[in-house]
Structure formats: C-alpha cells, structure tokens
N, C-alpha and C positions, 0 to 999 in steps of 0.2 A: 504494500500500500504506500501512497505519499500526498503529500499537499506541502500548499503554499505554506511560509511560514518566514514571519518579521525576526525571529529569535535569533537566527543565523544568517549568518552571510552568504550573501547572494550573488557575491563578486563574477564575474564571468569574463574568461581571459580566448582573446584570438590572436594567434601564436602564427606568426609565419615567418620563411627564410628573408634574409637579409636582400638576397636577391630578387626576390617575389615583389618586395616592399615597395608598394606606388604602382607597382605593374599589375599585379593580379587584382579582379574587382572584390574590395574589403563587405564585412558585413556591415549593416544596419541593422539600427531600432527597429522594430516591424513600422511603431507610430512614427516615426519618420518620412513612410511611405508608403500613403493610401492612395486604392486604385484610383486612375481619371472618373472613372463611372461615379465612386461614391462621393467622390471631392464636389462635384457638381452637382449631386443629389440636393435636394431640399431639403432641411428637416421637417417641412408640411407642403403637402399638394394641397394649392386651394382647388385647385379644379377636379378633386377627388371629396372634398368636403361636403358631408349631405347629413341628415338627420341622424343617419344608422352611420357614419364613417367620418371619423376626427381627421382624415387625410393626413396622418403620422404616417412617415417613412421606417425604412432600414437605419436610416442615420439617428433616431432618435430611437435605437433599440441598443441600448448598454450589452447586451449580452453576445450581440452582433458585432457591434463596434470591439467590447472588450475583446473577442478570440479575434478577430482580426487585428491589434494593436499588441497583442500580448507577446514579448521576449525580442527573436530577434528573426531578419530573412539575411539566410545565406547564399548571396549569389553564384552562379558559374565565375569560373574563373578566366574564364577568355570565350571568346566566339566559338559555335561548334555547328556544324551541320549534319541533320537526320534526314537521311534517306530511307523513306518507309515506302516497303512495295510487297506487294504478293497478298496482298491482304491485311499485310501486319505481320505476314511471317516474316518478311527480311526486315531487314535497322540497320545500313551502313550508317559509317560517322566519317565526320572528318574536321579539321583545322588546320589553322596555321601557328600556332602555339609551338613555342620546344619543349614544351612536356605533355605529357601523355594525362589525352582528358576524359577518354572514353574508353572501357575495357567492355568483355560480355561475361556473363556468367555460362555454364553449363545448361541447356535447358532441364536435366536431368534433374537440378537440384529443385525446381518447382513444377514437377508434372503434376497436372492437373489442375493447377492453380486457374482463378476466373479471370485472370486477364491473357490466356491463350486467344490465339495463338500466337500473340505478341511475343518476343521471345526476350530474355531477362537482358537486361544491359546493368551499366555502374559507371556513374560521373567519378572521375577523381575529384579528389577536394585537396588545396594546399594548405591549409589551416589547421593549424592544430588547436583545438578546445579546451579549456582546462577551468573547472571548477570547484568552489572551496569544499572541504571534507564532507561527505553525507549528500551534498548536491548531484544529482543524473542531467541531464539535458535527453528530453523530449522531443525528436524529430519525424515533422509532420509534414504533406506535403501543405504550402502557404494556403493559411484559412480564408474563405471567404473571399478571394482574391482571382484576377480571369484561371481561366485553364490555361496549360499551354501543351506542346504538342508530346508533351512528355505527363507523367505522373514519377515520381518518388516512393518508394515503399517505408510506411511509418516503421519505428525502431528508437528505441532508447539505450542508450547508454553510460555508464558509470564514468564521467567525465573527471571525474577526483582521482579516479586511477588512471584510466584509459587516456594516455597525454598523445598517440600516435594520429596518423590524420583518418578521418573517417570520411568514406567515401560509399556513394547514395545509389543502392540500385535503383531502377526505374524500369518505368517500360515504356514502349512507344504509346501513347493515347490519342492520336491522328488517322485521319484515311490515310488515305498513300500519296504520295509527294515528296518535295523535299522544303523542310523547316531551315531556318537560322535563327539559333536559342544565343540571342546577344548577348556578349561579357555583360555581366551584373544583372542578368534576367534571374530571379528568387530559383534557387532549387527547393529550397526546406524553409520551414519558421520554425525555429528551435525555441523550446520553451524549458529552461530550468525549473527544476524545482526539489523540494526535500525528500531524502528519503525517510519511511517513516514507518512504525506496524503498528501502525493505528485499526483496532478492530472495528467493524461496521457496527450500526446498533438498530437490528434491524426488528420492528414490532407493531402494534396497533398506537396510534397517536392519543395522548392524554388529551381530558376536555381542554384541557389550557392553550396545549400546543395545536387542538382543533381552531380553536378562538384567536390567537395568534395568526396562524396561517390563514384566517380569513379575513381579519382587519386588514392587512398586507397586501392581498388580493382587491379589494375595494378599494383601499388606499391607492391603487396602484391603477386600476378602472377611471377613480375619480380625476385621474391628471395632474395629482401631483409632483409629480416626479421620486417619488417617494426611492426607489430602489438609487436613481440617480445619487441622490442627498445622504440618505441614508446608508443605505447598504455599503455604500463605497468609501463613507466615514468610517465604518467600523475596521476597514482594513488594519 
C-alpha cells in the first residue's frame, strides 16, 4: 500500500550525464504544462447554461485538473520516428541522435496481452531518478493529456534504491503510417509518493460518517466550491 504524505520528504532528483546536459529534453512540472485544449477551455459555457445545466467545465473539476497537474512529465529525449504498418504488426524507428533511443522487447514476453498485435517496443531514457528513502515514483502514461501515437506501459519503481536509468516500454497506438514523436513530447507523468502498509478499513459506514458524507455532497451540489477551499486546505 502507499499514499501521499507531508511527514517526509519529497525531494525528487533528475540525474543526467554531463554530456547530455542542455542537449537532451529535461523534465517538467506536469502544472507547468497544460494541454492547448484545456488552456482555452472556459471554466463556464454560457451557451450551455439552462435551468437543468450550470454550464461548468472540465477546468472547474479539481479532481480533473489535480491528476493532470500532479508530479512531473518526462519527455523523449531527442526526435524519433515510428513507422507503423501491417496493421500494427510492424514498428520501425528511427533518429538522428548518437544514442540509442529505441530498443524492442521479445514479443514472447507479453503473448496474449490486449494491445496485440502491436508488438512490445522501449524508449530509452537518459535520466536517472532518484528519490529520498521510502519514496517509489509512479509511472503512468500523461493523464488527461492528447494521445499520441504511442502508449507507455504503467510501472512503478523503488526510486530510493533503483539510481540506474529507466527506460519505458510502449506500444504503437496509431493506424499505420509514419509519426514524428518530437524531443520533449511527454512519454510518462511520474508521480512520487510514500511507501507505506497502511491496512484498508473496509465496513458499513457509521450514522455520523453517513451524515458527513452527505453534507459534503450538497455542499458540493450547492456551488460552493466546497472540495476547492476545503479539501485542499487540509493537505
């Protein structure tokens, strides 16, 4: 089990070669870099506004906004091209980088899997990660964010030991054609967090926590921004 937690440090370090440094595309904040779509978005459609519809957006949905702002997006490291044909059975690559950006896996090691007949690839990555004791980092493909002609397969790991570079399988998620996945296009949003054995507590709810849980609810109906103000104070 794990969750968030103020108690410990949260430090998070991106490690690369001297030579890399200013040439390979570094990471970012995820909240540094929200899509064109949502940036434009309204936080209210008037022209969706009617008796039954507040004309509230995505931009005014905290839980939306939060997983897409949360930790950090780690770019590709240089320009790469996917040639996807056969249906998705083939995935050449190619660049002009002098390090190797794109490997494949065996298709053996995921037969059966739901994204066939695409077959397994792996971005290198030049960065090494490194976080304070008890902290893992959470790697997901970018939340809430366009597709691109690729997918990332999610995966966490022990970033407090594991100091070597980690590198992202994928698969192709395109028809057929050929993509260009530009330096500093997001592969992953990595999200730290504690580790922890915290047990579940799982039961029928008390009248109190019934009565709680529905002031919250109306609270939240009536438009006050109640979850905004509150909930995000108690971090």
């Amino acid at each position: 089990m794990f969750h968030f937690s103020r108690s410990h440090s949260s430090a998070i370090r991106f490690l690369c070669s001297a030579e890399d440094d200013g040439v390979i595309a570094p990471p970012v904040p995820a909240k540094s870099v929200l899509p064109e779509w949502f940036r434009k978005l309204p936080a209210v459609d008037r022209s969706a506004e009617s008796v039954t519809n507040n004309g509230l957006t995505v931009k005014r949905c905290m839980p939306f906004l939060d997983a897409m702002m949360t930790g950090y997006l780690l770019p590709i490291a240089a320009t790469v091209r996917l040639d996807i044909r056969d249906g998705g059975r083939t995935v050449e690559t190619g660049w002009e980088f002098d390090k190797k950006m794109v490997s494949n896996h065996g298709p053996h090691q995921v037969a059966g899997n739901p994204k066939e007949p695409a077959p397994p690839c792996k971005f290198h990555n030049y960065w090494s990660i490194r976080t304070a004791p008890g902290w893992s980092c959470l790697f997901v493909p970018p939340l809430n964010r366009p597709a691109q002609p690729f997918e990332c397969v999610a995966g966490i790991v022990d970033t407090d030991a594991y100091s070597a570079h980690i590198h992202f399988p994928f698969f192709a998620a395109a028809p057929d054609g050929v993509y260009t996945v530009e330096r500093g296009t997001p592969l992953v949003q990595i999200i730290p967090f504690y580790r922890d054995e915290a047990k579940a507590d799982i039961r029928a709810e008390t009248t109190t926590e019934f009565a709680e849980r529905e002031k919250i609810y109306r609270k939240t109906l009536a438009g006050d921004g109640w979850y905004r103000k509150e909930a995000r104070a108690q971090r």
